[in-house]
VEXTI-9982 format. One line per field, with one value per residue (C-alpha): x, y, z; residue in three letters. Coordinates in Angstrom, 3 decimals, padded with zeros to 6 digits. Layout:
N
u [X/...];
v [Y/...];
w [Z/...];
res [ala/...];
***
This chain:
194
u [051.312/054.878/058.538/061.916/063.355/066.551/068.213/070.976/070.917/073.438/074.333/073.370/075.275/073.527/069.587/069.726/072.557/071.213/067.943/069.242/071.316/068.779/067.135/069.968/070.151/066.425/064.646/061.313/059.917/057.316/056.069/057.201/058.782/055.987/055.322/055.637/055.096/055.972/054.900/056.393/054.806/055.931/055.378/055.919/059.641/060.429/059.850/059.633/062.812/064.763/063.187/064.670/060.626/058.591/055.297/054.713/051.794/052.853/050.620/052.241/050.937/046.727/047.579/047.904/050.208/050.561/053.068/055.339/059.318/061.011/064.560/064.414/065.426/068.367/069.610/073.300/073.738/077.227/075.886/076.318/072.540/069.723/066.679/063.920/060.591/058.074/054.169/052.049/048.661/046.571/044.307/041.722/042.339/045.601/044.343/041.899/044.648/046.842/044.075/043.418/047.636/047.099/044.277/046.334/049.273/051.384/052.461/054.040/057.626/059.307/058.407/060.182/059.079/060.548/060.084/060.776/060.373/060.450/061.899/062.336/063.576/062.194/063.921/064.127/063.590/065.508/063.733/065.545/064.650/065.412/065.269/065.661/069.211/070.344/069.526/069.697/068.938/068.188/068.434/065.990/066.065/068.507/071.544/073.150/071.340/072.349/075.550/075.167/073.137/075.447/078.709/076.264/075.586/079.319/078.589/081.266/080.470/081.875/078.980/076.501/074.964/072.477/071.406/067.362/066.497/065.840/069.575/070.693/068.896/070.537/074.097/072.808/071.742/074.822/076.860/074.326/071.341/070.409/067.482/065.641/063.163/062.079/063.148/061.119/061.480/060.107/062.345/065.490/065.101/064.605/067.292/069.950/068.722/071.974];
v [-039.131/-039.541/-040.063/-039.556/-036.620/-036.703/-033.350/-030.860/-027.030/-024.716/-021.601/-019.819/-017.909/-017.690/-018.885/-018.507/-020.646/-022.710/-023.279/-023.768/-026.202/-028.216/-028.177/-029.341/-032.074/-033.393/-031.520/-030.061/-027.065/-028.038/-025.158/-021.683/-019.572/-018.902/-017.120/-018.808/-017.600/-020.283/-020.110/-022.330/-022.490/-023.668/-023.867/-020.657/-022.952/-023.933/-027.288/-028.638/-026.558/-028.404/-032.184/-031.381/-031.103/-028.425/-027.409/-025.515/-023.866/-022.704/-021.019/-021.776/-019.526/-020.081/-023.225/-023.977/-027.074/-028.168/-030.135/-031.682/-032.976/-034.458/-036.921/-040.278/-042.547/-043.573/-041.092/-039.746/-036.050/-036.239/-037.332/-035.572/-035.584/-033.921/-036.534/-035.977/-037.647/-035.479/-035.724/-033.140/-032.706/-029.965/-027.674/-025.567/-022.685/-022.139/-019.638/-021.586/-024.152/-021.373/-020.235/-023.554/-023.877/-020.803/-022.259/-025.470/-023.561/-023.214/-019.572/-018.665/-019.110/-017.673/-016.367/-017.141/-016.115/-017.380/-017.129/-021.020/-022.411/-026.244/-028.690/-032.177/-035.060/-038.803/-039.276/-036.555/-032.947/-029.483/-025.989/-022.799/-020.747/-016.813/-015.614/-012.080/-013.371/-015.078/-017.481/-021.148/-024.282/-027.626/-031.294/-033.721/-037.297/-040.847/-039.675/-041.226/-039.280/-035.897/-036.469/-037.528/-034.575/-032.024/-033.345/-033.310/-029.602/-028.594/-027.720/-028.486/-030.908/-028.680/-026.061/-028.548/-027.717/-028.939/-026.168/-025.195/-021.861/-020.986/-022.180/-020.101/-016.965/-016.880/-017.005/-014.468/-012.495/-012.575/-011.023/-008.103/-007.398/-009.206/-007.196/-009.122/-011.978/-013.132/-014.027/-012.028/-009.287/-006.285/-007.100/-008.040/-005.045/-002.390/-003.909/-002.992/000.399/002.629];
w [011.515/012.817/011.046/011.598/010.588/009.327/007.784/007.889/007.191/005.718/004.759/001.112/-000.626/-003.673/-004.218/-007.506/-008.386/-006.215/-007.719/-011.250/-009.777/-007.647/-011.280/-013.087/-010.701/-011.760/-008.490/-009.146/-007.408/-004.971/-003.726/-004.820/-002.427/000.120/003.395/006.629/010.342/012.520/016.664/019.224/022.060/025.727/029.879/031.311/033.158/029.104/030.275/026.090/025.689/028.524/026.930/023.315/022.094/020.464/020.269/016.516/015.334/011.260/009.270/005.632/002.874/003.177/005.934/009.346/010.471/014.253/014.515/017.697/017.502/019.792/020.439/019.219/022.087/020.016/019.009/018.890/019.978/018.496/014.762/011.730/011.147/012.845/013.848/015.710/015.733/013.864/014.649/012.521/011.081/009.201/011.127/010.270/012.467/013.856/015.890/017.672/018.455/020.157/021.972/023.463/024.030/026.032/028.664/028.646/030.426/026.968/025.866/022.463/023.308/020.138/016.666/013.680/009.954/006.509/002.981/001.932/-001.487/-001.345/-004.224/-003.986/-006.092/-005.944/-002.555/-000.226/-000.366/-000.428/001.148/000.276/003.473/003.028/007.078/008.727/009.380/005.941/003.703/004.418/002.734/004.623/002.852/004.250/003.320/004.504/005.303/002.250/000.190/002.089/001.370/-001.820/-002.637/-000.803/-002.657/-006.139/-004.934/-003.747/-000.183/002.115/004.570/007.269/006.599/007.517/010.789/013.089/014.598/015.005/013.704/017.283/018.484/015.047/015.885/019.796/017.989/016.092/019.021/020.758/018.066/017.168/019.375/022.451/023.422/020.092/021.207/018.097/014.599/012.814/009.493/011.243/014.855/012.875/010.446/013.581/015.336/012.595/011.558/011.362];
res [unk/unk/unk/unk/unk/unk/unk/unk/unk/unk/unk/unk/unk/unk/unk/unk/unk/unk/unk/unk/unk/unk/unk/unk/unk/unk/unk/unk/unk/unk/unk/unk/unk/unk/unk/unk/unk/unk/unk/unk/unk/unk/unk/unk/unk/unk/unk/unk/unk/unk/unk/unk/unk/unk/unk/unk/unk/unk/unk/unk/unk/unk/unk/unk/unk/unk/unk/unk/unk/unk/unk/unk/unk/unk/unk/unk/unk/unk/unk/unk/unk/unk/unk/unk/unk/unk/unk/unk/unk/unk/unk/unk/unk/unk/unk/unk/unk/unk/unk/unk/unk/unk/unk/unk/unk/unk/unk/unk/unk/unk/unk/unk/unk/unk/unk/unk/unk/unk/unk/unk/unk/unk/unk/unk/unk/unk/unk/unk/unk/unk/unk/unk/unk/unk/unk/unk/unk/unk/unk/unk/unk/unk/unk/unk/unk/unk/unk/unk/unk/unk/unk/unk/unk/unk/unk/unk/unk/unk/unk/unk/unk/unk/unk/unk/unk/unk/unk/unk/unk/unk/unk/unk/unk/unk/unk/unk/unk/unk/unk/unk/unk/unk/unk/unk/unk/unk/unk/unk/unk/unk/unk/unk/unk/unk];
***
């Protein structure tokens, strides 16, 4: 099934406060904070990369989700809002499917892990995402209700962002350890050792 995609991340200070106030607000906890190993996979020329699209494989707690995004035709680089066209499904074996990626011509591209917890109210949703580089929340919903919900939470509008956690991770790179490839506990964690 397809949809747009509209959301925005920022930056956590605090996920507790956070919680109690997502509950405060009338938000109920979805899923409790939950492992999740995401793989993207791409041409060996990062031909997906250069077209704005991705090719996921998750495996989310005791499930596997394949899923594709890519740029609306309309859409406005310049917006406030990040919207891509999301196609994903359920698998059985997430394994299997990279394996078949692989004689297709697609390699994993990049690795990124998470601990998310997801809560949502009767209109869009809020995922508390706790990465080897920070904590980050993302609002999903209409863009009304974003920011709606983000002045309801007190985020400043300015710490919305965009950004993938791929796009995220290279900042992150540059200002502490290029030779890292992917977002991952163990990498991140070896990386800043003393």
């Amino acid at each position: 099934m397809s949809a747009i995609e509209t959301e925005v991340k920022f930056p956590v200070a605090d996920g507790v406060t956070l919680e109690r106030q997502l509950a405060e607000l009338g938000f109920r906890l979805v899923t409790p904070r939950t492992f999740e190993k995401n793989i993207l996979f791409d041409t060996p020329d990062r031909a997906l990369r250069a077209r704005q699209e991705i090719l996921r494989v998750r495996r989310y707690g005791d499930s596997w989700v394949l899923t594709h995004k890519c740029v609306p035709e309309d859409d406005n680089p310049a917006g406030r809002y990040k919207n891509r066209v999301e196609t994903e499904t359920r698998v059985e074996d997430g394994e299997a499917v990279a394996a078949i990626f692989g004689h297709l011509g697609f390699k994993p591209a990049f690795t990124y892990e998470k601990w998310r917890s997801e809560w949502a109210d009767a209109v869009g949703h809020c995922v508390i995402d706790d990465t080897p580089i920070g904590l980050f929340a993302e609002l999903e919903g209409p863009s009304d209700w974003i920011d709606t919900t983000g002045e309801k939470l007190g985020i400043d509008p300015a710490k919305f962002t965009t950004l993938s956690y791929g796009r995220l991770f290279e900042l992150w790179q540059q200002e502490n350890d290029p030779s890292v490839t992917d977002l991952t506990f163990e990498a991140v964690a070896k990386s800043t050792r003393p």
